[in-house]
Structure formats: structure tokens, C-alpha cells
Rosetta silent file (secondary structure, phi, psi, omega in degrees, C-alpha in Angstrom):
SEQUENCE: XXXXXXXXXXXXXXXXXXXXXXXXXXXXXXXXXXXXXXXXXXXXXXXXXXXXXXXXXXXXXXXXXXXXXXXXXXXXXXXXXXXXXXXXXXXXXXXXXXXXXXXXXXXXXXXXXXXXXXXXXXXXXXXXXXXXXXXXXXXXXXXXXXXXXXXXXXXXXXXXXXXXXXXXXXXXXXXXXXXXXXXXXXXXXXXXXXXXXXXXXXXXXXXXXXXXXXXXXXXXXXXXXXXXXXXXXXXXXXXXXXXXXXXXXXXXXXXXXXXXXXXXXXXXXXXXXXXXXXXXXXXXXXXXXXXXXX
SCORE:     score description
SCORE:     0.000 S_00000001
   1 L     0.000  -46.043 -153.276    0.000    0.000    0.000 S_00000001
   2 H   -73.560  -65.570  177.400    2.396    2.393    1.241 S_00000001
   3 H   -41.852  -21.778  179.607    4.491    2.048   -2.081 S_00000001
   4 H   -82.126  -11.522 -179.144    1.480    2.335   -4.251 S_00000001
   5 H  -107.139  -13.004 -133.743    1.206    5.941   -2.419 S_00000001
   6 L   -97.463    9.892  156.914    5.025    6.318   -2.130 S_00000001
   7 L  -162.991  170.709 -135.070    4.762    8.546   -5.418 S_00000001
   8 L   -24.137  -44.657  168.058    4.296   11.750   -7.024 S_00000001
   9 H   -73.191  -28.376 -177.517    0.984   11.309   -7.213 S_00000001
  10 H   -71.904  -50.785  155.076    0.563   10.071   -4.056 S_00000001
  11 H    -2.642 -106.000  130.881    2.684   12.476   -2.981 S_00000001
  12 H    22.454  -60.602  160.121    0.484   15.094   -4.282 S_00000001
  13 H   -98.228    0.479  151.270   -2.678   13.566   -3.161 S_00000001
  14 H   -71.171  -48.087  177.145   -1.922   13.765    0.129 S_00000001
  15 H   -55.485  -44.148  156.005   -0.658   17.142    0.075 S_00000001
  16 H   -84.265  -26.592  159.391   -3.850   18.174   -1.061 S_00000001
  17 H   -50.693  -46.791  163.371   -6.103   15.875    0.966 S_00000001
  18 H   -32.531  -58.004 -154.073   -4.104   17.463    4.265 S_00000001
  19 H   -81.799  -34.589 -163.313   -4.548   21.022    2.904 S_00000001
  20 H  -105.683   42.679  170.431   -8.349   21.014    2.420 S_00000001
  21 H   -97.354  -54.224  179.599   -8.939   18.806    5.738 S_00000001
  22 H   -76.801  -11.666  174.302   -6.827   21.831    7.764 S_00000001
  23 L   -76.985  -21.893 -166.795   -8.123   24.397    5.401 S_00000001
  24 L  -107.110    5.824  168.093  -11.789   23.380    6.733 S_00000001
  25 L   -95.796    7.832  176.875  -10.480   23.432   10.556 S_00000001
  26 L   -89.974  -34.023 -179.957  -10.672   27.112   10.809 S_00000001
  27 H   -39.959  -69.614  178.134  -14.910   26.871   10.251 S_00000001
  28 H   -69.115   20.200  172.068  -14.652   24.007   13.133 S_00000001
  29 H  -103.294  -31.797  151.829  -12.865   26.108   15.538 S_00000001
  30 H   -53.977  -59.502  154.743  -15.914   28.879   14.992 S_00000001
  31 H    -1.079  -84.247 -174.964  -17.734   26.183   16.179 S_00000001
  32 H   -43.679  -81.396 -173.315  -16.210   25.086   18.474 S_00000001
  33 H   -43.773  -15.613 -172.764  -15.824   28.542   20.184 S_00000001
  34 L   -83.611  -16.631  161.662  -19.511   29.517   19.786 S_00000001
  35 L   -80.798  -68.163 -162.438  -20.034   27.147   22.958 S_00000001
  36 L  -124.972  146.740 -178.365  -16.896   26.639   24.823 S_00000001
  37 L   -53.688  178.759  179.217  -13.513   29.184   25.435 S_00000001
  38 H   -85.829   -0.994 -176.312  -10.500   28.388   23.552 S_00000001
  39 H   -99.518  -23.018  170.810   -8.910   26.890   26.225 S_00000001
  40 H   -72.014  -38.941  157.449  -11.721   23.929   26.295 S_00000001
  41 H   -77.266  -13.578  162.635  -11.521   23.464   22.693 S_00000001
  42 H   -75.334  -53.270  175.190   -8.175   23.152   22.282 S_00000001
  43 H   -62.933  -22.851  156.666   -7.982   20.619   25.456 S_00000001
  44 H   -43.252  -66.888 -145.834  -11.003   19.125   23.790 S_00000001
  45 H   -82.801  -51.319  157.143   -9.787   18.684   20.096 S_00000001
  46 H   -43.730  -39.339 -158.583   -6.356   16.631   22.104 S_00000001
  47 H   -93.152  -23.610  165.217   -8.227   14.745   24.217 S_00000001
  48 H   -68.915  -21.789 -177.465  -10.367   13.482   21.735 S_00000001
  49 H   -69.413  -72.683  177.131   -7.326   13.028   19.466 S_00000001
  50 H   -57.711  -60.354  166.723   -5.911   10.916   21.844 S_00000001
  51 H   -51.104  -29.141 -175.561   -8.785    8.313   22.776 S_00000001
  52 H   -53.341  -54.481 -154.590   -8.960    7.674   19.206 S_00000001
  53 H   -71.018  -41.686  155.680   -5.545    7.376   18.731 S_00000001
  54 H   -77.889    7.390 -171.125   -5.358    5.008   21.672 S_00000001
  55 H  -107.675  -85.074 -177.904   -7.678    3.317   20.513 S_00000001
  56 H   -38.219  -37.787 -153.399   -6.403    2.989   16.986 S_00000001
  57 L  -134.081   19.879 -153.928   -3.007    2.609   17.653 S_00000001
  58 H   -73.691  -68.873  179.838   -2.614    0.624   21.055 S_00000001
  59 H   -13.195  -36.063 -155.350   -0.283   -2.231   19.578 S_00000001
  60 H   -64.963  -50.172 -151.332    2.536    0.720   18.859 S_00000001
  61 H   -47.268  -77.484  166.878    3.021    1.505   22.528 S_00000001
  62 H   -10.513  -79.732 -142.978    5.474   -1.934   23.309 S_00000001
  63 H   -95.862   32.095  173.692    7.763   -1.455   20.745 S_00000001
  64 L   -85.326  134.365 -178.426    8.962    2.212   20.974 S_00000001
  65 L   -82.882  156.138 -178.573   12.406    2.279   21.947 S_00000001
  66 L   -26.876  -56.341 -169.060   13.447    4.624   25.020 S_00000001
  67 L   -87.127   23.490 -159.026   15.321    6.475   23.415 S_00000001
  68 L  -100.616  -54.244  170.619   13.077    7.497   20.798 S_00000001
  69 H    -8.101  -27.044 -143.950   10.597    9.164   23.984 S_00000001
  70 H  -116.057  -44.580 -172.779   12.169   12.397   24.771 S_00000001
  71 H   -72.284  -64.311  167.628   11.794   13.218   20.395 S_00000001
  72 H   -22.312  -50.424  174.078    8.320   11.632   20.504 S_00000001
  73 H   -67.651  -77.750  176.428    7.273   14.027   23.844 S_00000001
  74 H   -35.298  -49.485 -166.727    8.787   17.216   21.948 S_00000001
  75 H   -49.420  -60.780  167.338    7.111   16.127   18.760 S_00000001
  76 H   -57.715  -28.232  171.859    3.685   16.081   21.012 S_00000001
  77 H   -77.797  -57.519  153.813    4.227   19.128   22.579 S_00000001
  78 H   -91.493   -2.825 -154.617    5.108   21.074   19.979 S_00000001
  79 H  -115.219   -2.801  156.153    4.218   20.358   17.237 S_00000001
  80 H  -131.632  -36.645  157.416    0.239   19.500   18.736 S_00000001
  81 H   -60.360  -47.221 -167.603    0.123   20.744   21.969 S_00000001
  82 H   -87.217  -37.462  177.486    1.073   24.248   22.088 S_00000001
  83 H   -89.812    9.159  171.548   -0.266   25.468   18.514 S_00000001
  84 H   -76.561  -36.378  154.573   -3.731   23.901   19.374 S_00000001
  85 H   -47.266  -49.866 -161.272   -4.000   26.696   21.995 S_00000001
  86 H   -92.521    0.696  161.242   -2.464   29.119   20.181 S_00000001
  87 H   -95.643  -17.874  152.553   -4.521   29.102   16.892 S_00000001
  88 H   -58.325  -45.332 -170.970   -7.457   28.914   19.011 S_00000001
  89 H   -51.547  -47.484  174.073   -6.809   31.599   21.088 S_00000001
  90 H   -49.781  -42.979 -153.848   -6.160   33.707   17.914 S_00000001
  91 H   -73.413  -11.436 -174.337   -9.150   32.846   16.232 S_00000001
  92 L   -79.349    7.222  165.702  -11.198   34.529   18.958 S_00000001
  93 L  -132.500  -32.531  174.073  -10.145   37.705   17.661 S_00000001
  94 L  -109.841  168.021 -153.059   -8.788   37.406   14.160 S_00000001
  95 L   -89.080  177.787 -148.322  -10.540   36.214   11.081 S_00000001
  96 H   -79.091  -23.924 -166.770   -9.496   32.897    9.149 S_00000001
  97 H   -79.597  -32.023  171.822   -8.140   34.832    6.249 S_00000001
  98 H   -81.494  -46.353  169.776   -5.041   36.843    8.375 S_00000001
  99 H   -31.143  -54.006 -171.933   -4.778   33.563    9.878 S_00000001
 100 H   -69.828  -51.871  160.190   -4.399   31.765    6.656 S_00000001
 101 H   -76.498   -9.060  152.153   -1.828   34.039    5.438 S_00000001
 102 H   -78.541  -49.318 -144.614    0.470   33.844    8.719 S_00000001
 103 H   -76.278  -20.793  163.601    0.351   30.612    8.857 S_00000001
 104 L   -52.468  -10.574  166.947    2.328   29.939    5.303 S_00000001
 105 H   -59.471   -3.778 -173.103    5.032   31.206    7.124 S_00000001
 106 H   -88.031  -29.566  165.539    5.770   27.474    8.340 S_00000001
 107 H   -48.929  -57.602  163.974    7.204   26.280    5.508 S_00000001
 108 H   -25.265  -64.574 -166.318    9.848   29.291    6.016 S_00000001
 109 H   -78.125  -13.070  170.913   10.291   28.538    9.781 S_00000001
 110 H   -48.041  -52.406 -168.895   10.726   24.653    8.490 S_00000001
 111 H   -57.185  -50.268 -177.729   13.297   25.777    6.029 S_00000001
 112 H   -91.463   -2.312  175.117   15.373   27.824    8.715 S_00000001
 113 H  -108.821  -33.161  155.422   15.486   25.600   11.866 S_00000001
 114 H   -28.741  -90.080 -178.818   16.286   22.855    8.994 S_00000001
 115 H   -37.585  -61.642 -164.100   19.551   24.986    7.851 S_00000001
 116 H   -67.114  -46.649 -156.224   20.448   26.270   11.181 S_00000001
 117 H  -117.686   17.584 -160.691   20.024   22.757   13.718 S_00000001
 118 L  -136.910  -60.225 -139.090   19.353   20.070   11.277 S_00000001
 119 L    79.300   32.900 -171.891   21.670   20.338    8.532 S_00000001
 120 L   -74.511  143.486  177.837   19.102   20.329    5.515 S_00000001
 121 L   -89.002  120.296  179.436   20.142   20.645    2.205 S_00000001
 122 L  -101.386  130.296  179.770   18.313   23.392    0.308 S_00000001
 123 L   -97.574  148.214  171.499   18.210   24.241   -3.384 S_00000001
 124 H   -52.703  -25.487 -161.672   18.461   28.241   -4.428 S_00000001
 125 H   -90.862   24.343 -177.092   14.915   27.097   -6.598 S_00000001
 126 H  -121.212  -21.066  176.469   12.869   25.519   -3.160 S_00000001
 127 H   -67.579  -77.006 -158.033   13.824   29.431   -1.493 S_00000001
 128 H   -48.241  -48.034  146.761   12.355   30.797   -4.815 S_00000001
 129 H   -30.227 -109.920  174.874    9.486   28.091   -4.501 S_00000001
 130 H   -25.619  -44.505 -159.081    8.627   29.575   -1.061 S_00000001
 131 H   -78.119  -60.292  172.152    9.053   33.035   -1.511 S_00000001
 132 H   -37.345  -46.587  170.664    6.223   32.624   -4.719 S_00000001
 133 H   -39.631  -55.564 -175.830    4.081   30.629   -2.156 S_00000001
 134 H   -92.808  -15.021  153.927    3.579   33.226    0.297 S_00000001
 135 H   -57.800  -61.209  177.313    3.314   35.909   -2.647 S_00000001
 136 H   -54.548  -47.426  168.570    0.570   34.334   -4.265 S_00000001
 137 H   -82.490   12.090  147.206   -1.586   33.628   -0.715 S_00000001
 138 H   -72.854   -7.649 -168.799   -0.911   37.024    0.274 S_00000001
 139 H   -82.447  -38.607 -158.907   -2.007   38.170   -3.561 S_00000001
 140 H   -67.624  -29.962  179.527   -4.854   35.828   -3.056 S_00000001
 141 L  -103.696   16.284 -161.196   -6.385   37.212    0.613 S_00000001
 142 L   -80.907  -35.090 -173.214   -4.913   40.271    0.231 S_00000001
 143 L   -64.376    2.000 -152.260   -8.921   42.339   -0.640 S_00000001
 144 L   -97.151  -43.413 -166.266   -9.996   39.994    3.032 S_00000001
 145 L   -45.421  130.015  165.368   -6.884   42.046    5.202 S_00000001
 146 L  -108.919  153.771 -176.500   -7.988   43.929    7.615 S_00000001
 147 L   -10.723  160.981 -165.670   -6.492   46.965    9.048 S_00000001
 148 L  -123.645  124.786 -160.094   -3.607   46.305   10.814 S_00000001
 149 L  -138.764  169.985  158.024   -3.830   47.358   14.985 S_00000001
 150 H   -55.005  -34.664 -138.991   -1.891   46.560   18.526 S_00000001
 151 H  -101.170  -38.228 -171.034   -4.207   43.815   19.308 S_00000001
 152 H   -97.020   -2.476  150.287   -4.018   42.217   15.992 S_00000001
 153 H   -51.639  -62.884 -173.154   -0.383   42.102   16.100 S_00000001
 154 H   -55.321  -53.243  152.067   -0.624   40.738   19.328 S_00000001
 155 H   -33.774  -48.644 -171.381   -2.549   38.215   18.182 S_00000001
 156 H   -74.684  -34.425  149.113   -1.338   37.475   14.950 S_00000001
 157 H    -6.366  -64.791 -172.637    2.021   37.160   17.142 S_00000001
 158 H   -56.701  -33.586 -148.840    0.096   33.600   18.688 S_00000001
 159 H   -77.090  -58.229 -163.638   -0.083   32.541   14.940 S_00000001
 160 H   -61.712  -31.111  178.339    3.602   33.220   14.246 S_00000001
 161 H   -68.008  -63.086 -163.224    4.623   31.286   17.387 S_00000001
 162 H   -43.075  -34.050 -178.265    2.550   28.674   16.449 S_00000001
 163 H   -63.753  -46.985  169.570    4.286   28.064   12.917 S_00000001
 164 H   -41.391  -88.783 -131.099    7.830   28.153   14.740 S_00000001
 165 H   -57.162  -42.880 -166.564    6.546   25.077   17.115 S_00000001
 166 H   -79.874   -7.689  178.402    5.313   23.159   13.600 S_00000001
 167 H  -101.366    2.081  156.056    8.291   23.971   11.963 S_00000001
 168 H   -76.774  -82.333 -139.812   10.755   22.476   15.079 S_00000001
 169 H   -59.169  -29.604 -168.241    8.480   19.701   15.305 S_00000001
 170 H   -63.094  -17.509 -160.742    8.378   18.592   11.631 S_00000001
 171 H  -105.521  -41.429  138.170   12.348   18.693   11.517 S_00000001
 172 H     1.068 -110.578  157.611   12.009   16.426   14.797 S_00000001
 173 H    -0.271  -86.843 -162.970   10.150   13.855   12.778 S_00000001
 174 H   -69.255  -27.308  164.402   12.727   13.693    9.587 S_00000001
 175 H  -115.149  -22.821  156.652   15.714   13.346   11.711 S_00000001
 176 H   -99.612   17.360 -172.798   15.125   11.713   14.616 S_00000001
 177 L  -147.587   13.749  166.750   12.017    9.541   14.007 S_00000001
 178 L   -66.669   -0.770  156.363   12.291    8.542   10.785 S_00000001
 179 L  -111.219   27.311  168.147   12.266    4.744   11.543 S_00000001
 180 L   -96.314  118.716 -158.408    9.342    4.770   13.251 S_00000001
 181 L   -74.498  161.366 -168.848    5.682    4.414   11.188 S_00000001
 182 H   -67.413  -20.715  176.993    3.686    7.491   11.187 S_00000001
 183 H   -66.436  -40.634  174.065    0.783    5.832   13.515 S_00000001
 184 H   -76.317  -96.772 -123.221    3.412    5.420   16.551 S_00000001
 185 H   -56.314  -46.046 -166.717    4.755    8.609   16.377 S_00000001
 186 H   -67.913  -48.321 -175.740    1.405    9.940   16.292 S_00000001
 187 H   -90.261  -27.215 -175.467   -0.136    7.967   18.833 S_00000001
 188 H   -65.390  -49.307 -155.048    2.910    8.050   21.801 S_00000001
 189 H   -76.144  -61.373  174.748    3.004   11.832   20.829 S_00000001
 190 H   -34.553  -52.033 -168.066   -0.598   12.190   21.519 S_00000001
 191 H   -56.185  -32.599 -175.230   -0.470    9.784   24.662 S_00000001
 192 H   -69.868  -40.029  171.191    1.951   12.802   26.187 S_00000001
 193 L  -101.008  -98.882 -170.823   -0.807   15.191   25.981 S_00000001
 194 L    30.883  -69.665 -177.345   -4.009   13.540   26.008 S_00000001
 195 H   -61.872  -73.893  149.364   -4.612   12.536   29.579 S_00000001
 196 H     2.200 -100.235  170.857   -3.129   16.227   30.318 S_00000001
 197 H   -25.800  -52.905 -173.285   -5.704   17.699   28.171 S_00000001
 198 H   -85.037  -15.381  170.828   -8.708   15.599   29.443 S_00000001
 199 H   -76.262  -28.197  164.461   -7.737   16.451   33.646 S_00000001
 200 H   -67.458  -37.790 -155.264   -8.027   20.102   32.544 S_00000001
 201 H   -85.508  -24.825  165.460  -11.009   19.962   30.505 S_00000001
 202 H   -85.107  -26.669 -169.983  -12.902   18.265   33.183 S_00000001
 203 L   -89.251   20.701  160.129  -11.807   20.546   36.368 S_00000001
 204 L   -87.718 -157.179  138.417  -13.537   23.479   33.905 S_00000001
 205 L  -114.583   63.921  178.109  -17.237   23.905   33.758 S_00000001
 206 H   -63.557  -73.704  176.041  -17.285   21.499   30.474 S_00000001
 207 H   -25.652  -87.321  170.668  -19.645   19.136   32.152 S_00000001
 208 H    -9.460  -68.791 -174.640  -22.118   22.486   33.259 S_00000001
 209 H   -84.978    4.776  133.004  -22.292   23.459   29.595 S_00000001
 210 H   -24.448  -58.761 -168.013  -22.946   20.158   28.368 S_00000001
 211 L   -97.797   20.193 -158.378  -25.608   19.809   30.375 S_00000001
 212 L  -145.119  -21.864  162.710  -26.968   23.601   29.881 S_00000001
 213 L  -125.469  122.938 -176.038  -26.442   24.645   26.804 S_00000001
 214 L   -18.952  -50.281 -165.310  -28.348   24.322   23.916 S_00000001
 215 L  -125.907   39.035  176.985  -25.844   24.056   21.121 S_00000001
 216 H   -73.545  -38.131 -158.347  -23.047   22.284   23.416 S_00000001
 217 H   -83.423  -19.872 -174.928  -23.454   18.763   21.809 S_00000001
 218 H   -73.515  -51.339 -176.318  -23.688   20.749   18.090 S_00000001
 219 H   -51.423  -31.633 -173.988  -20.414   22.691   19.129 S_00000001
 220 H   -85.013  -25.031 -170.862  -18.748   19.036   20.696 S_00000001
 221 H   -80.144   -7.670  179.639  -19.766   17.136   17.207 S_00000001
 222 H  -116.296    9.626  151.526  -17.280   19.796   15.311 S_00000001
 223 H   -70.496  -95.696 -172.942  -14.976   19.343   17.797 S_00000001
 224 H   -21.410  -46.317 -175.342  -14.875   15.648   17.520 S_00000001
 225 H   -54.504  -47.688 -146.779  -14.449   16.267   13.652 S_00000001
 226 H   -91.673  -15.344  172.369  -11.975   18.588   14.041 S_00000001
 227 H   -84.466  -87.001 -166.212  -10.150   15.844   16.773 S_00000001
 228 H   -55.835  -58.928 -105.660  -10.402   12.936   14.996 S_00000001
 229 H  -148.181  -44.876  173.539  -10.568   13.726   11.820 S_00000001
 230 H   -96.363   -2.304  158.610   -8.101   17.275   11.533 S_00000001
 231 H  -130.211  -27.987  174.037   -5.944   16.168   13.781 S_00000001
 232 H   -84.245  -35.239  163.573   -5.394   12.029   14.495 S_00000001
 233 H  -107.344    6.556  149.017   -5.614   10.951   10.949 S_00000001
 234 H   -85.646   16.423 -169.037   -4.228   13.961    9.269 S_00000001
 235 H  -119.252  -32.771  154.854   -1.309   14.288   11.597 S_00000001
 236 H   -26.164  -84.609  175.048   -1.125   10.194   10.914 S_00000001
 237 H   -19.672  -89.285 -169.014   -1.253   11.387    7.044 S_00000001
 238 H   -53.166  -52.922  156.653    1.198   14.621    7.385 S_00000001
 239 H   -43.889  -55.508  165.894    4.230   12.296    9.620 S_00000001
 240 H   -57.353  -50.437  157.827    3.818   10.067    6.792 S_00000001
 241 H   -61.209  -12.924  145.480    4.588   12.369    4.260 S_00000001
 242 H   -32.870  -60.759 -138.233    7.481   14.034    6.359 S_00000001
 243 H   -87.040  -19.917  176.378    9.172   10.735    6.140 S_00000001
 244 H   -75.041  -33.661  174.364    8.096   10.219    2.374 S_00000001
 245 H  -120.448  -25.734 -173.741    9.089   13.654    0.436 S_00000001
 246 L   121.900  157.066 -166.836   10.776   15.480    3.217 S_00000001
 247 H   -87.275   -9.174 -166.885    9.939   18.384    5.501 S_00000001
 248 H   -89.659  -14.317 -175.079    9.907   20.979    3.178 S_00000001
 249 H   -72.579  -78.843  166.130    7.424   19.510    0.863 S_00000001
 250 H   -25.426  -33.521  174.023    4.875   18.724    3.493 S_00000001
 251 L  -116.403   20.890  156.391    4.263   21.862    5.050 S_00000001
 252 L   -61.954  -12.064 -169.470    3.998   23.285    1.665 S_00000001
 253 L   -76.967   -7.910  179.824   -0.033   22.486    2.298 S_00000001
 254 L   -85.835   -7.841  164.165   -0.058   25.429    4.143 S_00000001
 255 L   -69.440  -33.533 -165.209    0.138   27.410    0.808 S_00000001
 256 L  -105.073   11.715 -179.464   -2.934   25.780   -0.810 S_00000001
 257 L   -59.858  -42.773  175.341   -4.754   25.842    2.762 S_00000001
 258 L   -84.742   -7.072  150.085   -6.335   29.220    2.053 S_00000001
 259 H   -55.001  -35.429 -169.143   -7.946   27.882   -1.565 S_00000001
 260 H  -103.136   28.485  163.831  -10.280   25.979    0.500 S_00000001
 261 H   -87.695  -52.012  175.119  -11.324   28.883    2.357 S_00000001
 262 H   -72.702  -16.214  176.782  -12.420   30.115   -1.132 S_00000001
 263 H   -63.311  -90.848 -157.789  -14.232   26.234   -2.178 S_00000001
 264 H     1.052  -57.084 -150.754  -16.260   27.092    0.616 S_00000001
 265 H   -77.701  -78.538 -173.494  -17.089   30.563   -0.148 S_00000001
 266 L   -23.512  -71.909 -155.482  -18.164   28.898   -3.585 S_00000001
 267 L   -65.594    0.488 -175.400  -20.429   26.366   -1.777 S_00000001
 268 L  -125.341   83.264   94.856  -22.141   29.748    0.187 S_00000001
 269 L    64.974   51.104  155.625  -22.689   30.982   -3.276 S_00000001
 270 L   -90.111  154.565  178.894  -19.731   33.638   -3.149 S_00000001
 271 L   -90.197  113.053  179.935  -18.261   34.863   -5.878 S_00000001
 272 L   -67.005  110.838  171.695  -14.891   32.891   -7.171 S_00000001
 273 L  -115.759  159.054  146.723  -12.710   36.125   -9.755 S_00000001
 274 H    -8.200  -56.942 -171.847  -10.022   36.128  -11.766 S_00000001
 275 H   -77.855  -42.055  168.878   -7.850   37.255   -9.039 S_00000001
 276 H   -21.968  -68.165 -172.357   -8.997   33.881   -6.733 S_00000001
 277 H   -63.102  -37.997 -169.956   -7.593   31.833  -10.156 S_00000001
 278 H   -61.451  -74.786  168.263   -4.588   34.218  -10.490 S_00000001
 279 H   -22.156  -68.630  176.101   -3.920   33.680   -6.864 S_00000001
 280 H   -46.229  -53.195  172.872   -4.087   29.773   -7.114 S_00000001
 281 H   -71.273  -35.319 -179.703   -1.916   29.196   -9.900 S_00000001
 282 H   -67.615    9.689 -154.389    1.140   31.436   -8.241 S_00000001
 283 H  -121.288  -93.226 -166.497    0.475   29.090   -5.143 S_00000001
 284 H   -40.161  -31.993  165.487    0.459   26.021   -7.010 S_00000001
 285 H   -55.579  -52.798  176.325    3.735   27.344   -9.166 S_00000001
 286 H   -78.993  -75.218   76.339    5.520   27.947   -5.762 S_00000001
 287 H    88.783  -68.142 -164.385    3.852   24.901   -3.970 S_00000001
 288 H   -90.225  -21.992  150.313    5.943   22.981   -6.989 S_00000001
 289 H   -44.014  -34.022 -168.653    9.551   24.878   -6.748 S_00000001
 290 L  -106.046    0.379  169.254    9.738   23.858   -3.667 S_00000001
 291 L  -106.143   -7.370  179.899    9.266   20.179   -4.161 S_00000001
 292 L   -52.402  144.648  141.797   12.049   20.220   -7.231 S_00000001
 293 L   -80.623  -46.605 -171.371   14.641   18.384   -6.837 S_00000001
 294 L   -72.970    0.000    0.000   16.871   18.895   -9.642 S_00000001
């Protein structure tokens, strides 16, 4: 199986299944938030992550070796713990579209904590590939920007951390945990938080609005999607392609993340322009520079 995915096209159809599963997790984090704070949905979206994943993946646990633990723990921490908080927390004040353009910055911080602590080898045409990436989604959201203030610095700030933490953890992954399958890393790294996540989330008043609010169980089912389904088997998905193309390739999905902001818009009968397609192809041009090899 794995080899039947193990190329370009597979490649490829991963990158895009990944971008417009996380392109559709800023919607369930409005969701989410229309119930419960950002600190419940984020301890939520883990803890749900993790029974699955513990579920799913309970065989893995035995054979991880020791020393593999300490990369595995980091991996979980940073690279799922800490930016689950921090793009909720953003989204309660800024909208999915400044979001969507910070977060293509991760390929960048991938690229430079590669080069500085990893020793990745970089072509002048995968910088030129990135640089085109984050031209094109900034060409593409650029009429959605809104004014630029203190607060939404400060905020967009949370965004900016958050890309740092995915672009340490992904460089994690490709050098120390590359002989592991993507379901163990994914479920031990979960297993680190999980438990964590569900003793806060009950010493809250989760339970209260559960039982008190109207549109708690609508708000917990787009959680659960957004657990299960944007984070335990796309983070499954997204290790595996780390270990299959490389880190720089993989967190290229954050270029083509903000196109499925615009499918949407299409299915609520928005208008799709020129500049949308204009936008798309300089994404998808840089999106492919940055996967050259040659």
C-alpha cells in the first residue's frame, strides 16, 4: 500500500487531501468557540485526538524504543500541543483569512530551523518556490486584510509562534524519528498530551455546559471532527509524508490551505474572480519549486 502511495501522485494527493482537511479546521474552531472558550476546545480537540488514537493505535506503545521518547514528547508538545492553543486563542479575535496568510510562514520557519540545527540541504529554486508561495496567498487574501492594529499584532504574534513550534516539530520527525511508522509517532506523541488535556477539561465547567447549553453537543460534534478527523488521521497522514518527500514539501499544504477557504465561499454561493484563479496558480507554481529536486 504504502508504495502504491510512495509517489508523485501520491505524494500530491496527500498534500492536497491534508490542505483542504486543515483548510476546513478554521470553520470548526468557529464552532467550536460559539459554545466553549479556547482553552476547552483546544484541550477538547487533544483529548479526543488521543482516545482515538489510543484506541487505533494501542499495539505501537510496546515497541517504541526509550530512546526514541524524549523526540516523541517534543514532537507532542510542539508540534500538537502548544499550537492547538495558540490558533485557538487567535481565532477569537482574528478572522481565518489573516490567519491563513500567517500561517504559510511554516514552511519558512521549516526551512530555517532545517539549515540552522538540522543540517538540511536546500536548493536556491525551493527558497524561490517559497518566496512565490507566500506571494501568491498574500495576492490571493490580500482584498480579506484587515487593518492592521496593537491587538491584531498581538494576536497574529500567537499565529507566528505557532508556525515556529510546527516547523521544530516537523524537523524532529525527519531526523530523529524517521524509523518509526507514522501511527506510533502519532499515537505516543498524543499519549503525552491527552490525559493532560482531558484532567483540565474536566476541572472546567465542560460538564455544566454540556448539560446547559443548547448548542453544546452541536459545538462538541465539530470538535470531535476537528479531533479525529483534523488532527489524528491527518497528523497520521502529514508524519507520513514528512518521512516520504521530506519536511519541506509537506508543510507546503499550508500554501494551498487558504484555496479551500475560497471552495467554501463557492459552496455559500460567493463569488470565485479572476484574481482567486490568479492567486491559485502562483500558489500552485511555488507549492511545486519547492518540491524540485533537480
Amino acid at each position: 500500500m504504502l508504495k502504491k502511495i510512495n509517489t508523485p501522485i501520491g505524494h500530491w494527493s496527500l498534500l492536497i487531501a491534508l490542505s483542504f482537511v486543515w483548510g476546513s479546521s478554521f470553520i470548526l474552531i468557529k464552532r467550536g468557540l460559539d459554545t466553549f472558550s479556547y482553552e476547552q476546545v483546544a484541550a477538547l480537540r487533544l483529548f479526543i485526538a488521543f482516545v482515538f488514537l489510543a484506541f487505533l493505535g494501542r499495539k505501537h506503545y510496546k515497541s517504541v524504543p526509550k530512546n526514541k521518547l524524549w523526540p516523541l514528547f517534543l514532537t507532542g508538545l510542539i508540534g500538537n500541543g502548544i499550537p492547538a492553543f495558540l490558533f485557538t486563542k487567535s481565532q477569537t479575535f482574528l478572522d481565518s483569512g489573516l490567519v491563513g496568510i500567517l500561517n504559510v510562514l511554516t514552511p519558512l520557519c521549516t526551512l530555517f530551523i532545517g539549515l540552522f540545527f538540522y543540517h538540511l540541504k536546500v536548493k536556491l529554486v525551493n527558497y524561490v518556490g517559497i518566496a512565490i508561495g507566500m506571494i501568491g496567498t498574500v495576492y490571493l487574501l490580500l482584498p480579506d486584510i484587515q487593518e492592521f492594529n496593537e491587538t491584531t499584532l498581538l494576536y497574529s504574534c500567537l499565529v507566528l509562534l505557532a508556525t515556529v513550534c510546527y516547523g521544530w516539530s516537523t524537523n524532529i520527525i525527519k531526523a530523529n524519528l524517521h524509523e518509526l511508522n507514522a501511527v506510533q509517532i502519532t499515537t505516543v506523541a498524543f499519549t503525552f498530551l491527552g490525559p493532560w488535556a482531558g484532567l483540565y477539561l474536566f476541572s472546567t465547567d465542560f460538564v455544566e455546559i454540556m448539560q446547559t447549553n443548547p448548542r453544546a453537543w452541536a459545538s462538541l460534534g465539530y470538535i470531535s471532527i476537528l479531533a479525529i478527523i483534523g488532527s489524528a488521521i491527518s497528523v497520521i497522514v502529514f508524519n507520513q509524508l514528512i518521512k516520504m518527500t521530506g519536511a519541506l514539501f509537506a508543510t507546503s499544504c499550508t500554501y494551498i490551505i487558504p484555496i479551500v477557504a475560497i471552495l467554501w465561499g463557492l459552496l455559500d454561493q460567493e463569488q470565485i474572480t479572476t484574481h482567486h484563479i490568479g492567486g491559485f496558480l502562483i500558489i500552485l507554481g511555488g507549492v511545486y519549486l519547492v518540491n524540485k529536486r533537480a
